[in-house]
N, C-alpha and C positions, 0 to 999 in steps of 0.2 A: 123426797122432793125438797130443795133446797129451800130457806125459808128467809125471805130478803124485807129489811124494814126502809119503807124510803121517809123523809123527813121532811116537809115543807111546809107552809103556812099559805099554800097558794091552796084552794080545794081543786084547781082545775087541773092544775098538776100533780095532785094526788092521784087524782080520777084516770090519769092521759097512763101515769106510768102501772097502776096497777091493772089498769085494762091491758096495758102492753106487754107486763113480766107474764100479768094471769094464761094470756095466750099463749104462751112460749114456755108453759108448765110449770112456772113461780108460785110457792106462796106469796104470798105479799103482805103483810101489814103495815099498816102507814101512822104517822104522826105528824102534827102541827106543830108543836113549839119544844123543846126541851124536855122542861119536864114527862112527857108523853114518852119521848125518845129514849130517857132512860130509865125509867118503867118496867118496859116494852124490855130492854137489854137485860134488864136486873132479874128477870122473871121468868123469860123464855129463850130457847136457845137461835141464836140469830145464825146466818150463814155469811149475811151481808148487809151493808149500811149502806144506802145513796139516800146523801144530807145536802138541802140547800147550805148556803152560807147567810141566811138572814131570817128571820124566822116573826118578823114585826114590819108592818108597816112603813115606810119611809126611812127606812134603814139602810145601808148601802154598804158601810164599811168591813161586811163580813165576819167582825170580832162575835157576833152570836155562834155563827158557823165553829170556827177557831174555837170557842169554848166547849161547844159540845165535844171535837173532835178528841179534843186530851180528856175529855172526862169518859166518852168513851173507849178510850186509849187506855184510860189506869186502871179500866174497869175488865177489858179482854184485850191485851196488847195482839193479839194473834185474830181479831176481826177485821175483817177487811173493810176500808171505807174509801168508797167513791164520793168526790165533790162534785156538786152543781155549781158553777161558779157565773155569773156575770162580769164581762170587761172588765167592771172597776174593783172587783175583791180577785184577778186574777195572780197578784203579785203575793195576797196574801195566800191563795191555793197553792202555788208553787212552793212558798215556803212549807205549808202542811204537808206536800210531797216528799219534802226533804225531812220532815220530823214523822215519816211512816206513813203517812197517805197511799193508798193503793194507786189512786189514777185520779183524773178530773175528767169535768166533760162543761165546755164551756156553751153557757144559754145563747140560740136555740140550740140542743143536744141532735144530734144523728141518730135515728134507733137502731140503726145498722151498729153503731160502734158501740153505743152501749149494750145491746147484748152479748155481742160480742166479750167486753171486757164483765161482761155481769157469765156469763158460760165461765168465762176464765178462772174469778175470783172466788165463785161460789162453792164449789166444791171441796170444803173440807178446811180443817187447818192443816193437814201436812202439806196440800198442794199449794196453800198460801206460803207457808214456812219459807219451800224451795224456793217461790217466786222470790220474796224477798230476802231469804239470805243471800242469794244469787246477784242481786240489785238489778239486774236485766228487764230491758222492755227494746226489743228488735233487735235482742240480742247484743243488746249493749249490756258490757260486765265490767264493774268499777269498783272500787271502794274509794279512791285515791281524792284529797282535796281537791286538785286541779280537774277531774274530770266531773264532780259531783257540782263544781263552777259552773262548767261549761254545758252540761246535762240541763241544769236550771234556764242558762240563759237559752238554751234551744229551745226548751218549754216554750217560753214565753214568744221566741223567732214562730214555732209551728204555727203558731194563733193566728198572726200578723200576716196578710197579704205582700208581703218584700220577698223581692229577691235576695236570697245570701249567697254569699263568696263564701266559700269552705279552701282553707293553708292548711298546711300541715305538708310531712313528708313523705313519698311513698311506704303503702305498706300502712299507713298506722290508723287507716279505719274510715276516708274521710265519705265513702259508697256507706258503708251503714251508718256516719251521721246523717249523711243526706236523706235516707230510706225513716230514719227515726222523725225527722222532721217532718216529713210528709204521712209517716202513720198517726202522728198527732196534730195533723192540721184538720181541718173543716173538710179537705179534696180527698183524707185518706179513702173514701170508697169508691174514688178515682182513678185510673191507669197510674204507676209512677215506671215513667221510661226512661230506661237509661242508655247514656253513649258516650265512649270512652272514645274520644278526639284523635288521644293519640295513637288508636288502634289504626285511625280510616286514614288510607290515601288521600292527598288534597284534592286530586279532581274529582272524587266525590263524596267529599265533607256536605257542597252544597243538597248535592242530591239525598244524603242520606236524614238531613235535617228539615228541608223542605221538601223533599218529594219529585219524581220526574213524570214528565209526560213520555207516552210512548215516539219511541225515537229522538228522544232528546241529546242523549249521547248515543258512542257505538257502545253495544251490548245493552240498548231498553229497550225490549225486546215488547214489553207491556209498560201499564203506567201504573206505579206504585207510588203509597203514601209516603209520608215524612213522618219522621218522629214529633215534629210539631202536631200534625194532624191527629196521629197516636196519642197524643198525651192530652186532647182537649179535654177539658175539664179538670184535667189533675195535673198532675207535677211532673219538670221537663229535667232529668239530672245530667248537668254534662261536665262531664270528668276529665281532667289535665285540655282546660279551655283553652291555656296559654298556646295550643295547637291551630289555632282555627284561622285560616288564612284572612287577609283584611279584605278579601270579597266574600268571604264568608260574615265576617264583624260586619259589616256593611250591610247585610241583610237582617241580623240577629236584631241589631240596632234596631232596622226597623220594628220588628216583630215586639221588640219590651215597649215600643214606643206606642204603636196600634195594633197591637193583635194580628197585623196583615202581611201577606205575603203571597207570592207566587210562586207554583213547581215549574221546575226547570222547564222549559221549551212552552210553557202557557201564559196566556195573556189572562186568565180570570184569575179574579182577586181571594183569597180566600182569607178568614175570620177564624181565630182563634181565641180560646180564655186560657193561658197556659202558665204557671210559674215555674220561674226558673229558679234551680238551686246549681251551682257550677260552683269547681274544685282545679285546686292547680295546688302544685308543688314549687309551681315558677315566682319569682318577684315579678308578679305586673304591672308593680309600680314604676320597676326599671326598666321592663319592656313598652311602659308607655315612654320615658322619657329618650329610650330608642327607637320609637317609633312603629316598633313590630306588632303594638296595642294601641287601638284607639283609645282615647284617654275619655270620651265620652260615652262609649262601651261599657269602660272599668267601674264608672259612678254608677251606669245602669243597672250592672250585675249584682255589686257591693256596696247595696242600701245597707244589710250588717254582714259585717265579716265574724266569721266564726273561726279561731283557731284551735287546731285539733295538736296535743301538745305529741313530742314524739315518746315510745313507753320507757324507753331511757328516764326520761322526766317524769316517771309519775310509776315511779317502783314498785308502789303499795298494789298494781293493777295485777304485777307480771304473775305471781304466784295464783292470784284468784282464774286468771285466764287463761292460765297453763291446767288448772285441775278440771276446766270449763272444756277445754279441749280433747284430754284424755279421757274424758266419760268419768263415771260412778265406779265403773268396774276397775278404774286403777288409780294409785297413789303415790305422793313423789315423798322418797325418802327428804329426811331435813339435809341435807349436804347436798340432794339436788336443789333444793329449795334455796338455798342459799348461794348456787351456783348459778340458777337463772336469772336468782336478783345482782349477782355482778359483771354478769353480761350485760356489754352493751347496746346489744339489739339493735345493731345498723338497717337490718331488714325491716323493723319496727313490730308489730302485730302481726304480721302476715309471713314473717320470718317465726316468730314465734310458734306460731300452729303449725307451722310443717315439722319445725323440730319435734313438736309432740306428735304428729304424725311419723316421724320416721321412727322416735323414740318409743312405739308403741310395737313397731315391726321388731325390734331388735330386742326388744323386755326379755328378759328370762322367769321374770316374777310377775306379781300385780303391784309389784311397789317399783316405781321407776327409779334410779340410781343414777349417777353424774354420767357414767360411760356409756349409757342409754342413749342421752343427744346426742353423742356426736358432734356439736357444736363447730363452725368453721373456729379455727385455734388462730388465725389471720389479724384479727382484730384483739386477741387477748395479749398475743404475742407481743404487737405494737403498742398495746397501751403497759406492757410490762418493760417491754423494751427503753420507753421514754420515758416513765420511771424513772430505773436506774439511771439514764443519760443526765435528767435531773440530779438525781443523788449525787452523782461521780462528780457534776461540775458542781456543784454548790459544796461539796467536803475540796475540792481543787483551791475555792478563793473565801475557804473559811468559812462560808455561809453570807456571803458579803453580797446580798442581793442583787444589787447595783452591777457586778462585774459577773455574778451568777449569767441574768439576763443578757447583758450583752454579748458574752460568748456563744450563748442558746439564739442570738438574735429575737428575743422578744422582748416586749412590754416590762414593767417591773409589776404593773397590776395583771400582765398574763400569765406572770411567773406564780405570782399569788395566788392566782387561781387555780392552777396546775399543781399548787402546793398542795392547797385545799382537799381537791379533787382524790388526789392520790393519797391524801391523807401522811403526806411525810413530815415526820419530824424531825425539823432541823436541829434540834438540841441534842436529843439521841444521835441524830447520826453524826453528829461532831464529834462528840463524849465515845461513840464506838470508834470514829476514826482515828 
């Protein structure tokens, strides 16, 4: 029986959670302030920790919380620790999740999520280990600075009742940000429905978002819901938005504005509670000042924008979710390892896992090798290609920037960057020519 220490200075939520775990087959022991707390750790073997963040009276700042968390931390780095956090120590939880925090659960807590994430965590240190060497939560696997940014800043969007706009480029993940956001909101034990815009025909985009009455068009043969009506209560994800006709935007409008809307061929009003999360690959900035995006849609949507960077950008990621992909059972030799880090991965994430899927058909061992992907050679070719085109003109005019670039027809800072990039050296390659 797993054996979980919760921590707070409240006695009634002492009382709420050890009635709650006791039910659900927990031991429990509980503490009040600190000292109790590491006690309790120093002495008996814990499974699990859910700690408020304040532990006195009129306190608010969370810094009690924070203290306990690192002194339990130096004490069994491999214990897992849930936060109790309040609105105002939310920025400080975030940060404890970034320095090994297992999870948070913002006051009032869901009991649904937290056992949930108390099932999860409870079982053992190897199964914590995986979880956190792994760094995944919906299947999100990162190591890299720029996703560990953006990871934070979604925390904080789940909480927030706003709509987000989710950039990025096809392919690099922007459906499981979306899903991540909505399993740490307040609605995750809510519907979360998804629709990809630019799968659906335009004549019935409307129908498929709000719903038709029988005989509204040819072939409603019955009358079916909408994906509005699908998602009440929980979260509405609609994917490559930049699809959505402006008799569509005209209705969506309405819907972020009052919750209201009609199915096609009916005159009753119908109420919904629904947040949206929507994703484009498009500038909808440019589409609004062409006209093809309402521009007071755009503010609707994108109270924050989140951008999802492409895995070209964030190198540190490709190796951990190339081994995420091939399973436990196989392993990438170091020259594939170093071969998938100098791909450019145009396909992004989603180009990625198939080449480990195909590379898994063609293995002859459990250790995968470069000849294994497969890789399309299109993109290698070209970025070897321009290369040399560089090198060839710039040994042509001595390395003389100036005249390098204008034969190349670019910039003298695009030429820099190119230089950069490829990593060539002009000085070597003078001195060899």
């Amino acid at each position: 029986m797993p054996k979980i220490l919760v921590v707070d200075d409240n006695p009634d939520i002492l009382a709420a959670l050890e009635l709650l775990l006791s039910l659900h087959g927990y031991q429990v022991l509980t503490a009040d302030n600190k000292k109790q707390a590491l006690l309790i750790v120093a002495h008996q073997s814990i499974d699990l920790v859910i700690q408020d963040m304040n532990f006195a009276q009129g306190l608010t700042s969370g810094d009690e919380g924070k203290s306990l968390f690192i002194e339990l931390q130096s004490m069994n780095k491999r214990l897992p620790i849930i936060l109790i956090t309040a609105w105002t120590q939310l920025e400080t939880a975030v940060e404890l999740v970034k320095l090994g925090a297992t999870d948070y659960l913002q006051k009032p807590w869901d009991d649904t999520k937290l056992l949930a994430l108390v099932e999860k965590y409870s079982q053992g240190d190897e199964a914590v280990t995986r979880a956190a060497n792994k760094n995944t939560s919906s299947n999100l696997i990162y190591r890299s600075s720029m996703m560990k940014t953006l990871i934070a800043q979604a925390i904080k969007v789940a909480q927030a009742e706003v709509n987000v706009l989710i950039t990025g480029a096809n392919g690099a993940g922007k459906e499981k940000l979306a899903d991540y956001i909505h399993q740490h909101s307040a609605r995750s034990h809510h519907a979360f429905i998804k629709v990809n815009m630019g799968a659906l025909p335009h004549d019935l985009m409307e129908a498929e978002l709000f719903g038709a009455e029988k005989g509204a068009f040819t072939g409603a043969n019955q009358a079916r819901k909408g994906r509005f009506e699908a998602a009440d209560g929980g979260t509405l994800f609609l994917d490559e938005i930049a699809n959505l006709t402006l008799a569509g935007q005209m209705k969506l409008l309405r819907v972020l504005q009052t919750g209201e809307f009609e199915r096609l061929g009916s005159n009753v009003t119908l109420k919904v509670n629904v947040r949206v999360l929507s994703a484009t690959n498009a500038d909808l900035r440019l589409a609004v000042q062409q006209g093809t995006f309402r521009e007071d849609l755009y503010y609707r949507l994108n109270v924050v924008e989140l951008h999802l960077p492409a895995l070209n950008q964030r190198v540190d990621d490709i190796v951990l979710l190339a081994e995420y992909f091939i399973g436990n059972d196989y392993s990438l030799s170091d020259e594939a390892q170093k071969y998938l880090m100098q791909y450019q991965w145009p396909g992004n994430v989603r180009e990625l896992e198939n080449a480990c899927k195909r590379a898994l058909v063609f293995a002859s061992s459990h250790r995968l090798l470069v000849d294994d992907f497969q890789l399309e050679q299109t993109h290698v070719t070209a970025v070897v290609n321009e290369k040399e085109n560089i090198e060839q003109v710039l040994t042509k005019h001595n390395g003389v920037i100036k005249h390098t670039a204008e034969e190349l027809g670019l910039s003298r800072q695009a030429l820099y960057r190119r230089i950069e990039k490829y990593n060539i050296d002009v000085e070597s390659l003078l001195s060899n020519g």
